[in-house]
C-alpha positions in Angstrom: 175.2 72.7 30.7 175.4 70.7 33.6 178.4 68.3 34.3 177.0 64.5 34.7 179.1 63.2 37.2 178.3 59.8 38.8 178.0 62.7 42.2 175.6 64.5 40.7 173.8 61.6 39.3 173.0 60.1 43.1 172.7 63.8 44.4 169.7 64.0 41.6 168.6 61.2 42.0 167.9 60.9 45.9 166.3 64.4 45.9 164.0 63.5 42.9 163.7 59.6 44.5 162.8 61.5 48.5 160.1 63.8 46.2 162.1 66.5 47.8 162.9 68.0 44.7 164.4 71.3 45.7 163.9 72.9 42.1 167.9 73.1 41.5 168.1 70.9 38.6 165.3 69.6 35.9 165.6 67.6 32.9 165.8 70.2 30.0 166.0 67.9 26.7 162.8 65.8 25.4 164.5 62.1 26.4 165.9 63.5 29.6 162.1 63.8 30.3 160.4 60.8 28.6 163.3 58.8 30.8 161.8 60.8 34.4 158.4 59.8 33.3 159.3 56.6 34.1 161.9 56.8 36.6 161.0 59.1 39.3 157.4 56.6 40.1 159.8 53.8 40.5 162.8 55.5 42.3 159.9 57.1 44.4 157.9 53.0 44.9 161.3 51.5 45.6 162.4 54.3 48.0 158.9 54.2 49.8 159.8 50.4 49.9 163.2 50.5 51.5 162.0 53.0 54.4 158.8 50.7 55.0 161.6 47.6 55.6 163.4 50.0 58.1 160.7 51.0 59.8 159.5 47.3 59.9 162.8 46.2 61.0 162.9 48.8 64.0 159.4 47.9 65.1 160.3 44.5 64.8 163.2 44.7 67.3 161.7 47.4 69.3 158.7 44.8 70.2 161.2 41.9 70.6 162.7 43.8 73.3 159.6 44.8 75.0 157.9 41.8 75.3 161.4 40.2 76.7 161.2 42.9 79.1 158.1 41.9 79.8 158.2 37.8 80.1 161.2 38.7 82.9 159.1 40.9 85.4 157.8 39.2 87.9 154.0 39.1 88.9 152.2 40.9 91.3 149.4 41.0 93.4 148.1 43.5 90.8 148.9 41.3 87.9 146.8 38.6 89.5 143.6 40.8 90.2 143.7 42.0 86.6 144.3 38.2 85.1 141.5 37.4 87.3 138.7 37.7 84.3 135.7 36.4 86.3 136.5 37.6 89.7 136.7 34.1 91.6 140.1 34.8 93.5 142.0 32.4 90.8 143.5 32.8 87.6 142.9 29.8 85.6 144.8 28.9 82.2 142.8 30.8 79.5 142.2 33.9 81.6 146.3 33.4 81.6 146.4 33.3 78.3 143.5 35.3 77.2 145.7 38.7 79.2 148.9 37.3 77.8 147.6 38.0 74.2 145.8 41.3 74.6 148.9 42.6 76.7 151.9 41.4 74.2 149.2 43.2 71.7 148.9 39.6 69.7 144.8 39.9 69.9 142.5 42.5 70.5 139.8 41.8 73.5 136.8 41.8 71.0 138.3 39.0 68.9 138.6 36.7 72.0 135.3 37.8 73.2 133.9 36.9 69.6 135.0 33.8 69.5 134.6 32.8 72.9 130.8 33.8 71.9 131.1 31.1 68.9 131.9 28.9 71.4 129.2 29.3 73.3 126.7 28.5 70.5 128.6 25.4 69.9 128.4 24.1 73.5 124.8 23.5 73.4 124.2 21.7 76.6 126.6 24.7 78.4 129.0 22.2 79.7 132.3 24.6 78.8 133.0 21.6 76.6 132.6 20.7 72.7 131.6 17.3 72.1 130.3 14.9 69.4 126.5 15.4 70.7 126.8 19.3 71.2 127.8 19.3 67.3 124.2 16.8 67.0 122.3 19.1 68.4 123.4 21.8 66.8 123.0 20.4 63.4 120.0 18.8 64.5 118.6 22.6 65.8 119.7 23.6 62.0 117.6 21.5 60.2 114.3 22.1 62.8 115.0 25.4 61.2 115.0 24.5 57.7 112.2 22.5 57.7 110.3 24.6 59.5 110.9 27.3 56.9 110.7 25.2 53.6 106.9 23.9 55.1 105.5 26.9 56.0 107.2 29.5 54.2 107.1 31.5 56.9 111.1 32.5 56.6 111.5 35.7 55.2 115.5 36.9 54.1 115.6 38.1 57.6 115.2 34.7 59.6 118.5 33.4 57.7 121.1 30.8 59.2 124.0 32.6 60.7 127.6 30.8 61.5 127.4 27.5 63.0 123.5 26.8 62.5 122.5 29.8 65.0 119.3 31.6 63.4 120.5 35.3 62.6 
């Protein structure tokens, strides 16, 4: 018989909790392993938790520190040419911003490129500017669409309306 110590108890418990299980010791009686049924998933959940925090944490600190490093460099003629999204010799305030967030890894590219693209459906009279008529015409273009489809039932499942009133 094995002494139950409160030393072995943790022992047991952190090699059953890590699923290392080295084999050394095993619940022998009938309750001994009913109560493991039930323990070892949740020593194993709430261990798997606690490492998840401590990773988080680390990452958490690790990025802090990088992105400091990075607000305190100082540009460069290199930083400006690749800031420089539409080759014009200038950087203006969104391609600023726009490499700020895909650098400090806040964005990726495609989701600025996809709503930049929404944007552009929106800004119907391409001024680079939403305004009360662009919103007009779109909803205007929208129901062209509809009626065009309810009186001729020519729309099939295919010629559907996709985000903000653009035909699909």
């Amino acid at each position: 018989m094995i002494p139950m110590t409160c030393l072995f108890s943790v022992y047991w418990s952190a090699i059953s909790g890590f699923t290392i299980g080295f084999g050394d010791y095993a619940p022998k009686t009938a309750p001994g392993r009913l109560t493991c049924i039930f323990f070892l998933p949740f020593a194993v959940a709430v261990l798997g938790q606690l490492l998840a925090r401590i990773a988080a944490t680390y990452m958490a600190r690790k990025r802090q520190t990088s992105e400091l490093q990075f607000f305190q460099r100082t540009l460069t003629l290199a930083d400006l040419a690749r800031l420089d999204a539409d080759n014009n010799g200038s950087v203006d305030k969104v391609e600023f911003l726009t490499y700020m967030l895909v650098a400090l890894q806040k964005v990726q590219q495609e989701d600025i490129d996809q709503i930049l693209q929404v944007f552009d459906r929106l800004d119907v009279d391409n001024s680079g500017t939403l305004t009360k008529d662009d919103l007009v015409l779109v909803d205007e273009s929208v129901r062209s669409i509809r009626n065009i489809c309810y009186d001729h039932s020519t729309c099939s499942d295919d010629a559907s309306l996709g985000d903000f009133g653009q035909a699909a």
